[in-house]
Backbone bond lengths (Angstrom), bond angles and torsions (degrees), N, CA, C in turn:
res aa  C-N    CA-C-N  psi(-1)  N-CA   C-N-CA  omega(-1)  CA-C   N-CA-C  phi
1 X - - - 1.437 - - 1.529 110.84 -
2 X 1.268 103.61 -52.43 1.386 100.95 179.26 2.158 129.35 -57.84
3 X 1.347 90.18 -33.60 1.222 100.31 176.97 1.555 121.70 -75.74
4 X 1.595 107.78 -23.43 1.341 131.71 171.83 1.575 93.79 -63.15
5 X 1.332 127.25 -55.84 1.821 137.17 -169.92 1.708 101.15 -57.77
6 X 1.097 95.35 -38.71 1.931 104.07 -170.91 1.507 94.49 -81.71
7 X 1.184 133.79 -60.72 1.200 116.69 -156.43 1.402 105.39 -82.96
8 X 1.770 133.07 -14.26 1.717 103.74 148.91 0.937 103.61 -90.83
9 X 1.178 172.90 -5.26 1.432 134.38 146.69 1.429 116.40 -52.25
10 X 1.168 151.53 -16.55 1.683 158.17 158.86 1.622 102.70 -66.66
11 X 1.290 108.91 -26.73 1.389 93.78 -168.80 1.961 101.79 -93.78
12 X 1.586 93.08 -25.58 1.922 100.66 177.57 1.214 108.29 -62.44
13 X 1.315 103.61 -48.38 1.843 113.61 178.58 1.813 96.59 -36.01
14 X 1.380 111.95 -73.72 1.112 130.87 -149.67 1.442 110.97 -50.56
15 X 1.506 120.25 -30.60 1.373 133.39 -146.70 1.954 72.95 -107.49
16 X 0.850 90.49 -74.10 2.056 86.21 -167.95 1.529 114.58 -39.60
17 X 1.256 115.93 -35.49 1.479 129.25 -177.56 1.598 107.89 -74.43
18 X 1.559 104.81 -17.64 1.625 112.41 -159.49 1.494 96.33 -83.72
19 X 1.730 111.23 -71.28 1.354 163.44 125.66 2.244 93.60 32.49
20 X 1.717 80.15 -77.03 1.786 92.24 -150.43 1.544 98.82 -102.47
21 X 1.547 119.42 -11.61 1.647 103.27 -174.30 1.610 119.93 92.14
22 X 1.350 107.82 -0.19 1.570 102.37 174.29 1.262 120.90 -83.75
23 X 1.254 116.21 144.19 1.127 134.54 -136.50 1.800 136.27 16.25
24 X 0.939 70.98 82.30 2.044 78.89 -160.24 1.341 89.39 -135.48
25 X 0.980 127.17 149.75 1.976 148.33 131.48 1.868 110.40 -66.20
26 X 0.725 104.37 106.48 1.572 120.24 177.36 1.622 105.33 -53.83
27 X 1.473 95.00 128.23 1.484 92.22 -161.28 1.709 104.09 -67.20
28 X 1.183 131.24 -15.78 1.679 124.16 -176.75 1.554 99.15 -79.73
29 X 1.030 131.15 0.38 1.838 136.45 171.17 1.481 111.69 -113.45
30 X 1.391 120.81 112.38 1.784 117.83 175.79 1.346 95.86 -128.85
31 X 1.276 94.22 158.84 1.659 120.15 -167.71 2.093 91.60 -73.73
32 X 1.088 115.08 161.35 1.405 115.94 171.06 1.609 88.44 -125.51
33 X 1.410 113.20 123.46 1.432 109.62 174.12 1.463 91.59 -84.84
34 X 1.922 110.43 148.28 1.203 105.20 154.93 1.825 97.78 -141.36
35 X 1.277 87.43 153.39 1.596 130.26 -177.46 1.414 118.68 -75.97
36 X 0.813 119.58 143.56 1.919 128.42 -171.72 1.750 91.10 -104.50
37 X 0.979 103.19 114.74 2.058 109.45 163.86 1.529 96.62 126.43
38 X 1.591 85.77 -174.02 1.583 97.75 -170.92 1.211 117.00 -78.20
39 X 1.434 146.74 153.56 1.726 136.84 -168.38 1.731 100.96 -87.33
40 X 1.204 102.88 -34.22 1.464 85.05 168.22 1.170 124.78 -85.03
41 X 1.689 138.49 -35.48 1.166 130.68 -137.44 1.668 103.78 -74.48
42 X 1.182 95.23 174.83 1.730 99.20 -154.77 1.449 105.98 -97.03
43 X 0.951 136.56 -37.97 1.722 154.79 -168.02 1.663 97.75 -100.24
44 X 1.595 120.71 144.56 0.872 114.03 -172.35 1.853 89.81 -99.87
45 X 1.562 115.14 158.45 1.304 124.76 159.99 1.049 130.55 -18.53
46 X 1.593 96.85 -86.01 1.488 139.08 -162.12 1.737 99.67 -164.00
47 X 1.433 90.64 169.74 1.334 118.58 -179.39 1.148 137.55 -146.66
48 X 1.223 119.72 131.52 1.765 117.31 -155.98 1.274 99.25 142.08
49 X 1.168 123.08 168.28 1.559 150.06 -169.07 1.902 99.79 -97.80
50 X 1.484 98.03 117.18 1.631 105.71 -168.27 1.709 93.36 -119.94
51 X 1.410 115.43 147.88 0.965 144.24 -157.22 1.517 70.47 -86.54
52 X 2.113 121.70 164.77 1.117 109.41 147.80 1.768 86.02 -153.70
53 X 1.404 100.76 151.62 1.606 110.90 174.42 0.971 130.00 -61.48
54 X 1.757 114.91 -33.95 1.383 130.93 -163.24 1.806 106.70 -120.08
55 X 1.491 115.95 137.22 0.820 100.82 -167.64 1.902 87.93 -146.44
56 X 1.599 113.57 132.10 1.812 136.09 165.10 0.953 125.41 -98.62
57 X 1.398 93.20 131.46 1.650 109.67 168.85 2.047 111.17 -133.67
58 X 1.403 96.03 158.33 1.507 101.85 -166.70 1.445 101.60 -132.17
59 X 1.304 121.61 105.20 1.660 127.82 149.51 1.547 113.17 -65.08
60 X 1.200 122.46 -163.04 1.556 129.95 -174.76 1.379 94.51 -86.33
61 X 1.510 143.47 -22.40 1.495 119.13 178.84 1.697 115.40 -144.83
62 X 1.030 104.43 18.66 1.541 113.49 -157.88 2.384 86.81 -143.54
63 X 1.544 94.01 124.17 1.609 104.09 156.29 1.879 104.84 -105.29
64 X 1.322 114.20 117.72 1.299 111.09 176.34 1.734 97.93 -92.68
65 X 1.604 116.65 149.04 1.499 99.30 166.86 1.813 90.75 -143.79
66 X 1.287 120.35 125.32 1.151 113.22 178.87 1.470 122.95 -124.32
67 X 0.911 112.28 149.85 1.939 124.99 -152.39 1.567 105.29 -112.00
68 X 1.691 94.27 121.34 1.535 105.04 172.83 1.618 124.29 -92.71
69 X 1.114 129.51 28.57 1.400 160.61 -138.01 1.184 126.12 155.73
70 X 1.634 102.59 146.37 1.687 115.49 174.49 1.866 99.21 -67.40
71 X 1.567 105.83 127.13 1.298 106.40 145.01 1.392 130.02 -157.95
72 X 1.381 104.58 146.89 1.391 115.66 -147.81 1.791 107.93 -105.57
73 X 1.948 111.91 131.97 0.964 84.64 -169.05 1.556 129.24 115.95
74 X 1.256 116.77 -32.88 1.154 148.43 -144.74 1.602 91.84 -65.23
75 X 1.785 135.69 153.72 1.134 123.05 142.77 1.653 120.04 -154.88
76 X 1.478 102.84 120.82 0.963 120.17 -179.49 1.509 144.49 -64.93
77 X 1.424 141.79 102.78 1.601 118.12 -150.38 1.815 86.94 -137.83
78 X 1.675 110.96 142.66 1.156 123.18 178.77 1.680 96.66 -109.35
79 X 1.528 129.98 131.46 1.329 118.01 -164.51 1.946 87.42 -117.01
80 X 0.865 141.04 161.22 1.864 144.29 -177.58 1.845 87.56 -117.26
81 X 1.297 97.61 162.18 1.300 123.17 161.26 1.856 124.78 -25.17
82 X 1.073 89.61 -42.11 1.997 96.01 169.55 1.275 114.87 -105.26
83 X 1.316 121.09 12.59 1.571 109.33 160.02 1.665 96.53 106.61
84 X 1.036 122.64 -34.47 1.884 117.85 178.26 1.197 122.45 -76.80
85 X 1.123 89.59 134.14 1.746 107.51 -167.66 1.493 118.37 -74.25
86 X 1.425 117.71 110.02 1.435 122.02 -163.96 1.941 113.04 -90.49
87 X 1.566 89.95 -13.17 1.876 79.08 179.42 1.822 78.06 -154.51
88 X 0.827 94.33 162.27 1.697 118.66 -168.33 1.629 121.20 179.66
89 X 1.827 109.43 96.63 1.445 111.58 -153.57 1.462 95.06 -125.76
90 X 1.706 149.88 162.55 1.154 139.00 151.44 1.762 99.50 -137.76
91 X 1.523 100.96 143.61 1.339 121.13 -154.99 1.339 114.77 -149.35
92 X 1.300 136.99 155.67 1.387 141.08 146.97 1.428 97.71 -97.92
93 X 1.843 106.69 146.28 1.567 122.16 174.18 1.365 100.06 -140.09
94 X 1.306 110.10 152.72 1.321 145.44 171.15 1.609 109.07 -81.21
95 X 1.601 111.37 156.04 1.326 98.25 151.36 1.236 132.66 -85.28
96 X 1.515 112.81 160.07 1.766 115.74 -177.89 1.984 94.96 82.64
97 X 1.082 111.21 5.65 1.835 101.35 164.00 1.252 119.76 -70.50
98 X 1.255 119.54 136.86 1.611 118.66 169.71 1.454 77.38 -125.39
99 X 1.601 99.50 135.66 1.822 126.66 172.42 1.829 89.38 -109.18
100 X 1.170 111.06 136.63 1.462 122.51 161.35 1.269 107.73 -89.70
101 X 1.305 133.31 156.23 1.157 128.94 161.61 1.994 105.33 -151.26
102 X 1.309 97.02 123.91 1.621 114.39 -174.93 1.083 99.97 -79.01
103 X 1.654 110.78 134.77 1.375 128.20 178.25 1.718 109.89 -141.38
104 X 1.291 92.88 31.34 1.442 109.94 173.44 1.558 105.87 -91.09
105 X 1.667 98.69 123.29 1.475 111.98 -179.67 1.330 118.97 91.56
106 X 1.371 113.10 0.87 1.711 127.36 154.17 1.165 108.20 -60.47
107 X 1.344 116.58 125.47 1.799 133.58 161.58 1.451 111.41 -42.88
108 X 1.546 117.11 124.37 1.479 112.25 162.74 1.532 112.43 -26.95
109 X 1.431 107.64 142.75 1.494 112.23 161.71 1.680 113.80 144.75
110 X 1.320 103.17 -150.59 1.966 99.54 -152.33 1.808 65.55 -117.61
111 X 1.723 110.68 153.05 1.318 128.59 174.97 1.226 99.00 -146.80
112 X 1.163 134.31 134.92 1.924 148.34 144.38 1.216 94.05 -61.17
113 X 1.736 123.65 141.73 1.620 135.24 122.20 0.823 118.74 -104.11
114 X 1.625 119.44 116.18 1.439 131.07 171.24 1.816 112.46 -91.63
115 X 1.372 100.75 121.00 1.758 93.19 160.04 1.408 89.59 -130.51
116 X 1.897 83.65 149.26 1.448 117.72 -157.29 1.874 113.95 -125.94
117 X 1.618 128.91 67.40 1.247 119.89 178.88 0.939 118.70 -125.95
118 X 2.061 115.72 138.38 1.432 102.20 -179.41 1.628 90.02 100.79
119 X 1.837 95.31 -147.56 1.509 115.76 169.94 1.214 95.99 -118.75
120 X 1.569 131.54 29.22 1.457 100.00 177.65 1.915 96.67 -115.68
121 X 1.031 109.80 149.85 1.665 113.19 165.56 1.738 113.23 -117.26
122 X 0.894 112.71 150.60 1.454 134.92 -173.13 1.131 115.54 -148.16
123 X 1.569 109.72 124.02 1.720 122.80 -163.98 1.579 97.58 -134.65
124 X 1.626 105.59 147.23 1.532 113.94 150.06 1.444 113.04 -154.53
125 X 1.231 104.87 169.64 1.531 120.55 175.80 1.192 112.22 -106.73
126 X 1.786 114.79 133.66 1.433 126.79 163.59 1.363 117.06 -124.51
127 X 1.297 148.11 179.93 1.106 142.99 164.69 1.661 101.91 -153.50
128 X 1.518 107.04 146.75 0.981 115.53 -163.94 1.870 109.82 -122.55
């Protein structure tokens, strides 16, 4: 009986969660993981789970990247498939900023975002 009680409620969950969108990330919005170090270098740093300030996400035409801290300085570069740099911005941000960044009319394909402040660098991959 009991397992009968658990497994519809797993299945209500499932249908309401399916249904209405709660707790979900909408599939036209993905997280952009990014990485602490250089995108090329060969050896990793360090290792362990690093706090990071700034955190991306990518819909179909819009890169949102939003900042949990003031930082000053800041510079942003989107690199395409052959290595050329398609957006390249430098800025000071506040906390609680969301920077938009249009990626409408970018060629299918795999892109790096590098932001670069300080000594620290932070990279990820998206593809569009």
């Amino acid at each position: 009986m009991k397992k009968g009680i658990l497994l519809t409620l797993f299945l209500l969950s499932f249908i309401v969660e399916y249904n209405y969108g709660i707790n979900t990330i909408s599939e036209a919005e993905k997280t952009i993981t990014l990485k602490r170090g250089e995108l090329h270098q060969v050896e990793p740093k360090s290792v362990g789970v690093v706090y990071l300030p700034i955190h991306a996400t990518i819909d179909e035409t819009i890169i949102e990247i939003s900042f949990d801290s003031n930082i000053q300085d800041l510079t942003i570069y989107i690199e395409n498939e052959q290595g050329e740099i398609v957006y390249d911005n430098t800025l000071s941000v506040s906390a609680s900023t969301i920077l938009p960044i249009s990626i409408e009319g970018y060629e299918t394909g795999d892109y790096v975002i590098e932001i670069k402040y300080g000594n620290t660098i932070l990279y990820g991959g998206f593809s569009i």
